[in-house]
C-alpha positions in Angstrom: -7.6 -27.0 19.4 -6.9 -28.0 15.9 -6.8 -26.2 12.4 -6.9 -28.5 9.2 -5.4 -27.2 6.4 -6.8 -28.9 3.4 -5.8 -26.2 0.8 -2.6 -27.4 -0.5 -1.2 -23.9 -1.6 -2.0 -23.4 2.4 0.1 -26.2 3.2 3.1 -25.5 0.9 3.5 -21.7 2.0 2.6 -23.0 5.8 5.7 -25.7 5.1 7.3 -22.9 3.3 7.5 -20.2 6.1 8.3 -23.1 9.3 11.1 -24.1 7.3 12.7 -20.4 6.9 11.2 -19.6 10.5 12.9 -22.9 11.9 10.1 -23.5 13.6 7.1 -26.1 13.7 3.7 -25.8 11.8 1.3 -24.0 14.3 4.4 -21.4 15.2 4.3 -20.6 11.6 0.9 -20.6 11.2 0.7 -18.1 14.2 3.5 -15.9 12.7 1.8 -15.6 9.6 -1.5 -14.6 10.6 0.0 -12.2 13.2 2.0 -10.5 11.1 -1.0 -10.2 8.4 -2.9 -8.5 11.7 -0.1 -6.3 12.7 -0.5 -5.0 8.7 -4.0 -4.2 8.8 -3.6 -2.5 12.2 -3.8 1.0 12.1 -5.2 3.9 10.3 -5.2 4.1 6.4 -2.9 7.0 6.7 -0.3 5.2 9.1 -0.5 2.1 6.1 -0.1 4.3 3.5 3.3 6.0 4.7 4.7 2.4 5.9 4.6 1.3 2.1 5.7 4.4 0.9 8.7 3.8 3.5 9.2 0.3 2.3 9.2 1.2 -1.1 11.4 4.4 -0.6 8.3 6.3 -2.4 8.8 10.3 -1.2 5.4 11.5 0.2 4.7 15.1 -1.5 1.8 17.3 -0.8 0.5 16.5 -4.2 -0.7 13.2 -2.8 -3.0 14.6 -1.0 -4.9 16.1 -3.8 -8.3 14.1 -4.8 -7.7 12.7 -8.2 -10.2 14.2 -10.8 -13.2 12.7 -11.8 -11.9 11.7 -15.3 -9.1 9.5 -13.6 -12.0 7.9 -11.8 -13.6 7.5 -14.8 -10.8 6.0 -17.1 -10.1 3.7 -14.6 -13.8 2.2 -14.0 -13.8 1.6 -17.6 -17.2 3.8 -17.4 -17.7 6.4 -20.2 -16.5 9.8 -18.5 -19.7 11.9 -16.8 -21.7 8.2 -16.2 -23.7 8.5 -13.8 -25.5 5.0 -12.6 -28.4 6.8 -11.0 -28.8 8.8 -14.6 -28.9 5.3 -16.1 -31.8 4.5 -13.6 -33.7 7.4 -14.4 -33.7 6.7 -18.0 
């Protein structure tokens, strides 16, 4: 089997990694991509507390609470109460 990387950003952070890895090309490429898997594993719940551990963020039971619509809102750039199928309607 072969994989040809043609991207050239690709190839740098490939180069990149089996240099710090001190190991060849395809070992690196297999680190990469298992440890991108290994990320994604999981439930969102089990993801979400990793990063907080990573990034020594304290989990309170105020994260738990849905965020109001407004926030929602403010951050969709949409006018607050829009409502795309009320812009159907219309």
């Amino acid at each position: 089997m072969t994989i040809n990387i043609t991207n050239k950003e690709a190839d740098r952070l490939t180069r990149r990694l089996a240099e710090i890895e001190g190991v060849g090309l395809t070992d690196a490429v297999i680190i990469a991509v298992s440890e991108a898997l290994q990320r994604r594993r999981g439930d969102p719940m089990e993801s979400a507390e990793r990063i907080r551990a990573e990034f020594g963020i304290r989990s309170t039971g105020e994260m738990r609470k849905p965020l109001p619509r407004s926030v929602w809102d403010e951050m969709s750039g949409e006018e607050p109460g829009f409502s795309p199928e009320e812009s159907k309607a219309g």
